[in-house]
N, C-alpha and C positions, 0 to 999 in steps of 0.2 A: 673722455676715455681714449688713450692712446694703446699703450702697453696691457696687453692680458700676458700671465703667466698659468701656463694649461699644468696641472697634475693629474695625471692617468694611471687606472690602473690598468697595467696593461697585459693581464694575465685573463682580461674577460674580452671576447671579441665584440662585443655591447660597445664598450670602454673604449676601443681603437675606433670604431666605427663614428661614435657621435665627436671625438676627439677631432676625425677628421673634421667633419661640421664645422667646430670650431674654427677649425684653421682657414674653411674654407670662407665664413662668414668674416672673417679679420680681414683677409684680403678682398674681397669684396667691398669691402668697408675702408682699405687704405693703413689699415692697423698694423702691428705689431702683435705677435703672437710667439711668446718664445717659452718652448717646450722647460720645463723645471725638473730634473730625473733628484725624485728625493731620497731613492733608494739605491745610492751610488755608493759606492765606497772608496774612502772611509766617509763614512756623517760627515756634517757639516751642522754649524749652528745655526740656525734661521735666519742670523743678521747676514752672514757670510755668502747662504746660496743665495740671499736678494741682492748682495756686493755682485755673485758671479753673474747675475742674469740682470739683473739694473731695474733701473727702479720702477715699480709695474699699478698701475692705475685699477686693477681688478683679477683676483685669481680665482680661476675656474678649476672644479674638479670635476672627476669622471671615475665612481666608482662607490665604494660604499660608506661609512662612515669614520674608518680608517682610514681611509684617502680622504677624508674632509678635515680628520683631524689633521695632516699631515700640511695641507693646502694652507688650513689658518693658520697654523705655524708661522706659515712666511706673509701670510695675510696682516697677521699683526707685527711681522718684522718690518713690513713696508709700509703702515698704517693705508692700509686703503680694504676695499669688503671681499669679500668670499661668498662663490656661490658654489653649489654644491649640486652637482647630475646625477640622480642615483640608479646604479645601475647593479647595487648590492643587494641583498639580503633583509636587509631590515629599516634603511632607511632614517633613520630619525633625527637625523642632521642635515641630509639631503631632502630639497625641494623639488626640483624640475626634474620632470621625465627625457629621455633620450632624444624623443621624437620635438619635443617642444625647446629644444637649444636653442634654435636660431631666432624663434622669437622671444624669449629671456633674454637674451642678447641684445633684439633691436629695442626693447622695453628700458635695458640697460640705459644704452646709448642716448636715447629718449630721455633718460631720465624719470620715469613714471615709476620704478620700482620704490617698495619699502625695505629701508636698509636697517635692521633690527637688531641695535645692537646688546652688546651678551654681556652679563658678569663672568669675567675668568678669576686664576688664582694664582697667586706669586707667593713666594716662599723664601722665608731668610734661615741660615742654619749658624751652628753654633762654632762648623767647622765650612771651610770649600768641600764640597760634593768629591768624590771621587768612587772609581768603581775596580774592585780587584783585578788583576790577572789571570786568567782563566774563568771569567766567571762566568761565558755564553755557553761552555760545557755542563755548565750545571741548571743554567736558564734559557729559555728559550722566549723571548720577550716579541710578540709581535712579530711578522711577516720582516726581512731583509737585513741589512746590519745596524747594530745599536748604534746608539746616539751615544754623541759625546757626556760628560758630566758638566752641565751647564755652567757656562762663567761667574764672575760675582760682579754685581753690576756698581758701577760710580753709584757713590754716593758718601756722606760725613754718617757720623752714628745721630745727628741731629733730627738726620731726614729720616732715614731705615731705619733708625732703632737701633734696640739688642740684636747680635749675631752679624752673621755676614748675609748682605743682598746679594742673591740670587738672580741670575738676568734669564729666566726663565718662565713662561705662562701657561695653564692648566684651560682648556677650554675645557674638559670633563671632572676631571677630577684629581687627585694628589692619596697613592696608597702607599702606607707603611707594611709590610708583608715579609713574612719569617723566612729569613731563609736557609734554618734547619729542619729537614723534613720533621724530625722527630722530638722538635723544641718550639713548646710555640713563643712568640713572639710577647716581653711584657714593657707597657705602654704606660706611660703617666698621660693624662690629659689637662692639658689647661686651658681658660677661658678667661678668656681677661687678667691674668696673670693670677689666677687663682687655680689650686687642681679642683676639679673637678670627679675623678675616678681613675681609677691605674685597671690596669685590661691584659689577663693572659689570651691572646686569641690568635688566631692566621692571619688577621689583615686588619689594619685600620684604614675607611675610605674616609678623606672626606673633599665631599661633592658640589660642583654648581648647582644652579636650578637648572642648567643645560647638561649637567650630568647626572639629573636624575633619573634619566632614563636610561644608565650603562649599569656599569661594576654596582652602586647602590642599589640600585632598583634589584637586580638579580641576587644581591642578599639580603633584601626583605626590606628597602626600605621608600619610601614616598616618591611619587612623583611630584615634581613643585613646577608648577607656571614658570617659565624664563625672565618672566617680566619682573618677579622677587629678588630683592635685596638678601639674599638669606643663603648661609650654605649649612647641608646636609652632613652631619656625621655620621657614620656608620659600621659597627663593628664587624668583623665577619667571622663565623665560628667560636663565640669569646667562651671561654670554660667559665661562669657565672651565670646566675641566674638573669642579671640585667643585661637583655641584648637587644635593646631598642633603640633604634635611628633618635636622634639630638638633630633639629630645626635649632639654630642658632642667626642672629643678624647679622648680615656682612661685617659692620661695623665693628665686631668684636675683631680681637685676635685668638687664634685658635694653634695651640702648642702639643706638641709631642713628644716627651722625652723616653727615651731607650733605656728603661730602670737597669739599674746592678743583677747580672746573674741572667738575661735576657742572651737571646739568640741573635748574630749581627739581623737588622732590619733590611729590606730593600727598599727605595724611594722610585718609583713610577709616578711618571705625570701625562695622562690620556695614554697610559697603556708603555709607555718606554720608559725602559730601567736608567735611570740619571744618575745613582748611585747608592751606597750603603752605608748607613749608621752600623756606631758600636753602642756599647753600653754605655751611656754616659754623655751621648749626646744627644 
């Protein structure tokens, strides 16, 4: 371990304090320690801010589970682990306490930690992603400025499939969610390239086993072990009688289409707006 990249939230005095810790355990140490500001503007895509800050052996955060999602962002843009200091509210992605940094750190270094790793989620569309003009006046997505609408990543349709790949990854989840107040949102679902149910409702989640504890879990539906292969569906407000969370095997593909006569969609992935379907896609 050479390079740590520190993410801070730096609105908690908690968060500056153990931050320092770090900085000061890196030198001590002979490291490298170079500050990441994720909340600069304009965004940047994950790969970009690891290009601007180089290539980093371990990213730490310092803050609550929104600053952990923000951190693995670049964690998985630079393929190396994320640890997480929680100094939020609830925790459930963050491990270590404030006070115990610097020995997580030296356990690092050591080598003696368990590095656990997560199923995420990637997503191909039928179009490139994009997001309207004015559309932060009408949303308010998450703490700082929005993120770009994700690139589409290389690939032949051999490898990706149908639609366009996406260079984008979900470490909680991926919501389709209305965005006319007074229209709700209607959904085809498919699973395996079969429909499975079409859905008038406010939001469609669907979740890791490490996002079963955000957006799904808060509208009604399972907690799942991390260690499962399996991701979570989850409707949210659906005008039908069937509004029960779907357990489905990673191995599936899992589809969404924006039926005729439907409300444009929004696409968030761990809480940032990436951009918006129309009908038909």
């Amino acid at each position: 371990m050479y390079r740590i990249g520190l993410v801070v939230h730096t609105g908690r005095a908690e968060a500056v304090q153990a931050a320092d810790a770090v900085r000061r355990w890196t030198a001590e140490h002979d490291m490298i320690c170079v500050d990441v500001d994720v909340w600069s503007k304009p965004r940047r895509h994950s790969k970009d801010e690891v290009s601007a800050v180089g290539q980093l052996d371990l990213v730490v955060t310092i803050g609550g589970d929104g600053t952990f999602l923000r951190g693995a962002r670049l964690a998985i843009a630079a393929d190396c682990p994320v640890m997480g200091v929680n100094v939020g509210r609830v925790g459930f992605l963050t491990d270590v306490r404030p006070e115990d940094v610097g020995a997580a750190l030296d356990n690092v270094r050591a080598g003696i930690v368990r590095v656990e790793p997560r199923l995420t989620l990637t997503m191909r569309a039928s179009r490139a992603l994009s997001i309207p003009p004015g559309i932060e006046s009408l949303l308010h997505y998450g703490r700082g400025p929005m993120l770009p609408p994700p690139p589409v990543r290389d690939g032949s349709p051999e490898t990706v499939g149908w639609g366009v790949a996406l260079d984008v990854t979900a470490v909680n989840d991926v919501v389709f969610e209305k965005l006319a107040r007074d229209r709700q949102a209607s959904m085809g679902v498919y699973l395996s390239s079969k429909l499975f149910a079409t859905y008038s409702a406010d939001a469609l989640i669907v979740a890791s086993p490490t996002g079963s504890t955000a957006y799904s879990f808060a509208a009604g539906g399972p907690v799942l072990s991390p260690y499962l292969d399996a991701l979570i569906f989850t409707p949210v407000a659906p005008h039908m009688i069937f509004d029960r969370s779907i357990l489905i095997s990673a191995r599936e593909v899992m589809a969404v289409r924006v039926l005729d006569g439907s409300s444009q969609v929004a696409v968030s992935v761990d809480g940032q707006l990436r951009g918006v379907l129309d009908p038909g896609d």
